[in-house]
N, C-alpha and C positions, 0 to 999 in steps of 0.2 A: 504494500500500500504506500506510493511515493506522498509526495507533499502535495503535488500537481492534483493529485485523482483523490487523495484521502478525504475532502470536505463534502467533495461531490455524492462520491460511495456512502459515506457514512448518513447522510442527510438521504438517497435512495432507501437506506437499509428500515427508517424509520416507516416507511410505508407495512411495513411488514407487522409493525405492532397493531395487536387484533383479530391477527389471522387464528384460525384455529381448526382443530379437527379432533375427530370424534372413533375412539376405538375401544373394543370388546375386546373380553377375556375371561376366560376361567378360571377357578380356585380347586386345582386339583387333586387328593390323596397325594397322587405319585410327585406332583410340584411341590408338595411340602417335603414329601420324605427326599426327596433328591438335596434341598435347601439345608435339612437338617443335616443330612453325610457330609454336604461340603463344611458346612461350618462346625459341625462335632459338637451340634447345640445338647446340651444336656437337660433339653426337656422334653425327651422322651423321640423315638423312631417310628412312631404310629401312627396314624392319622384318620382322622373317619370322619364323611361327611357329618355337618352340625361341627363341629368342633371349630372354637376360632381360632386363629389366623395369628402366628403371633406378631403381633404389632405390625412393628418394621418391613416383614416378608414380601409385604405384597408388592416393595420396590420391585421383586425380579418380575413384575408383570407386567404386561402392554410391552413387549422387544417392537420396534422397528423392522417390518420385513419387508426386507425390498431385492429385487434380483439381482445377482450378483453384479453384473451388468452395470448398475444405476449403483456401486459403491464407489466412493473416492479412492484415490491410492494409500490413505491412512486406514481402509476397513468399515469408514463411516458412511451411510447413506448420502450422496452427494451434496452439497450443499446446496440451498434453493429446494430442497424437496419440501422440506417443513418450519425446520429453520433457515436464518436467511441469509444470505450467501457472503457472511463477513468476508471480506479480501485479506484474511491474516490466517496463514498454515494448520496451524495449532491449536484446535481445539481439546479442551478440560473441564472437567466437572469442578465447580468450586466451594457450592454448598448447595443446603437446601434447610426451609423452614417447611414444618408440617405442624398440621393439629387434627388429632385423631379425635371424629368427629364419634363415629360408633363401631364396632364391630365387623369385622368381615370371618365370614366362615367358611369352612372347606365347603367347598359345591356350588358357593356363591357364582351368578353373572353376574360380572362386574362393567361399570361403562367408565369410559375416562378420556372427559372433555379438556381439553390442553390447547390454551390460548399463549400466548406471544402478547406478554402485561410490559416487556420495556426492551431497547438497546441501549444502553451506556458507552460512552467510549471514554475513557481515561487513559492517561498517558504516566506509564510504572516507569521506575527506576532503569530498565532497560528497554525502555519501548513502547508503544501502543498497545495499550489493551482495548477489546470490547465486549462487554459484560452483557450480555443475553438470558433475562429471566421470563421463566416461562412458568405459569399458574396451570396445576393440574386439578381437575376436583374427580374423585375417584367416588363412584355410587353402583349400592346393588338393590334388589328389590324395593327393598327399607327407606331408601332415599342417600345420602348422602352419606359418604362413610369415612373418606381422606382428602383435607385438599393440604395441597404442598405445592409451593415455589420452588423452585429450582434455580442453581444459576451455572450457569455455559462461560466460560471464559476462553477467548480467542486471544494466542497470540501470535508474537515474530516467531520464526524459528530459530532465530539465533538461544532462546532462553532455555531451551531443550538441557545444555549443560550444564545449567546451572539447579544443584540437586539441595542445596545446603537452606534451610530454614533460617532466616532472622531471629536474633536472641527473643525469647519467647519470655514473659513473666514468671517467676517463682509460683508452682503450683506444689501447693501443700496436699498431696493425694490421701487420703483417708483410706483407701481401698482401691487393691493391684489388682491385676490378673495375672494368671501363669503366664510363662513366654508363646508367644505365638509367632510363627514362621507362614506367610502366606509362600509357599513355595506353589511351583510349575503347574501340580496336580490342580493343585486349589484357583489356581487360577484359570487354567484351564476351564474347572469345572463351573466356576462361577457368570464365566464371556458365555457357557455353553447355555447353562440354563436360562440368561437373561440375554440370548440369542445375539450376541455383541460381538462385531466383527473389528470392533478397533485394534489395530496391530501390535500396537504398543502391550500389549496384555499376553500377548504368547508368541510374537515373533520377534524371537529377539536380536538375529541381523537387522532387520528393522527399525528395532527401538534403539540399537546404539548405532548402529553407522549411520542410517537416515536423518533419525529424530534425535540423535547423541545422547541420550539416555546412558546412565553406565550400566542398564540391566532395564528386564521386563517392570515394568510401573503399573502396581497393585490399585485395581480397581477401583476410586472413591467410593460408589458404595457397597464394594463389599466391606473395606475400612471401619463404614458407618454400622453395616450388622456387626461387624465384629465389636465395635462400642456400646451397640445397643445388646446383645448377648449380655456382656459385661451387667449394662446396668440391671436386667432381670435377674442375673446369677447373684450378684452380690448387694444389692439391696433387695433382697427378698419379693423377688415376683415383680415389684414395682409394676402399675400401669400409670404409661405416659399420657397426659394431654395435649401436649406439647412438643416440641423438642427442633434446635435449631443447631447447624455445625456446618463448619468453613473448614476447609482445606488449607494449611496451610505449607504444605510441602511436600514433595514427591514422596512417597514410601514405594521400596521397591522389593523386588522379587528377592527372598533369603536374606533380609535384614528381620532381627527379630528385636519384637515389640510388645508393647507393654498396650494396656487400657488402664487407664486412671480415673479417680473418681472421687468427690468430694461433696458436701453440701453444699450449698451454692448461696451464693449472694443475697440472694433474693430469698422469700418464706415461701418453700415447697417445692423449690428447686433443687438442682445436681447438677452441678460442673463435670467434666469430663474432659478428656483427651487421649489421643493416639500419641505414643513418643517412644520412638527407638531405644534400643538398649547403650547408644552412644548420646542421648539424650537431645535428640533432634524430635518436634513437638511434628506433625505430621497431620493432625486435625484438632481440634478443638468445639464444646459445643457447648450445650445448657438443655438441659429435660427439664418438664415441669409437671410434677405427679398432678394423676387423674385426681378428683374433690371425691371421689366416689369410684369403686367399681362397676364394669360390666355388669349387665343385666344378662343372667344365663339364656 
């Protein structure tokens, strides 16, 4: 994106806010047990229609499918399909807010309206960025069950190298998790289930001679289940109302890491974060327990 074309592009790109489209999915036994293997959730390997959904899950739902054909050279459905055709290489997940509205259950049909609510353009420490959020509302029978913002962040290619997180605040963790290693399998399995053809996740000529990666780059939200696990296992079951988390640094393939977790700022909150075992912070967020439980 030169200086000459960048005001132009960027001021086209704004047409796009509003656009939206409309897709189905289902909630099924073998989609949960598949979820639960990859991530060695310890709440149980079984599943039966009526049973809810645990929280977080139903991220691997609604993949993008489109022919192979119509993918870019990164794995991503072309740009200009749905979202809108940033002029900058490099597309990443950067965060996402959600409020879990009510329950989804195994056997559920599910719908998930996905509007295009903004583009941003900012200019980082090494270059243009442009911030692309997109508002999902996810509903089944019942009416309305998940809505969540999303944010896309586009960059230069040059920042691919740059893997090191910015000194991060003292977080005073209250409660660890055991080591966890998203190694090849897990990654694998998780591109597999949430039908994700971005390269950077299992091809790893790709992510480093291409995209200069020094290794395959751990999914953002698999990151995120792996934080939200955390907070169900060790605050006791917890259900969220809430819950909001940013990215802030590459976590890669056979670096192993930590989930952290603390009481939060606020009354009825939980701090959290992802952070290496060399002490590089990798996400960060905030949950906000439910006032109340599910209604069986």
């Amino acid at each position: 994106m030169t200086s000459d074309s960048s005001s132009s592009a960027l001021e086209a790109l704004q047409a796009w806010v509003g656009r939206s489209e409309t897709n189905a999915d289902v909630v099924t036994p073998q989609l949960a047990e598949r979820l639960s293997a990859t991530l060695e959730a310890r709440r149980g390997t079984s599943f039966a229609r009526g049973d809810e959904l645990p929280q977080m899950w139903y991220s691997v739902l609604f993949p993008r499918v489109v022919p192979r054909s119509q993918l870019g050279r990164d794995g991503h459905p072309a740009l200009g399909d749905f979202l809108p055709p940033v002029p900058l290489p490099k597309r990443m997940f950067a965060g996402k807010r959600i409020e879990f509205v009510a329950p989804i259950r195994i056997g559920d049909e599910l719908e998930r309206v996905s509007t295009i609510a903004s583009v941003t353009p900012k200019q980082g420490s090494s270059g243009p960025l442009v911030f692309v959020t997109v508002r999902h509302v996810v509903s089944n029978a019942a009416g309305t069950a998940v809505i969540e913002e999303q944010d896309v962040v586009y960059r230069d290619s040059t920042l691919g190298k740059q893997g090191a997180a910015k000194g991060a605040p003292e977080f005073q963790a209250e409660r660890r998790s055991d080591p966890i290693v998203a190694d090849t399998v897990m990654l694998f399995r998780y591109s597999a289930l949430c039908f994700n053809g971005h390269r950077i996740h299992y091809d790893q000529p790709y992510a480093t001679q291409v995209e200069g990666y020094p290794g395959l780059v751990v999914n953002g939200g698999l990151s995120t289940l792996c934080a939200t696990e955390h907070l169900y296992e060790a605050w006791e079951g917890v259900r969220l109302a809430r819950i909001s988390t940013r990215n802030t640094a590459p976590l890669f393939e056979g670096e192993v890491f930590h989930v952290e977790s603390r009481t939060g700022d606020e009354p009825g909150t939980i701090a959290f974060r992802v952070v290496t075992e060399s002490g590089k912070t990798t996400l960060q967020g905030v949950a906000t327990r439910a006032a109340h439980p599910a209604a069986a």
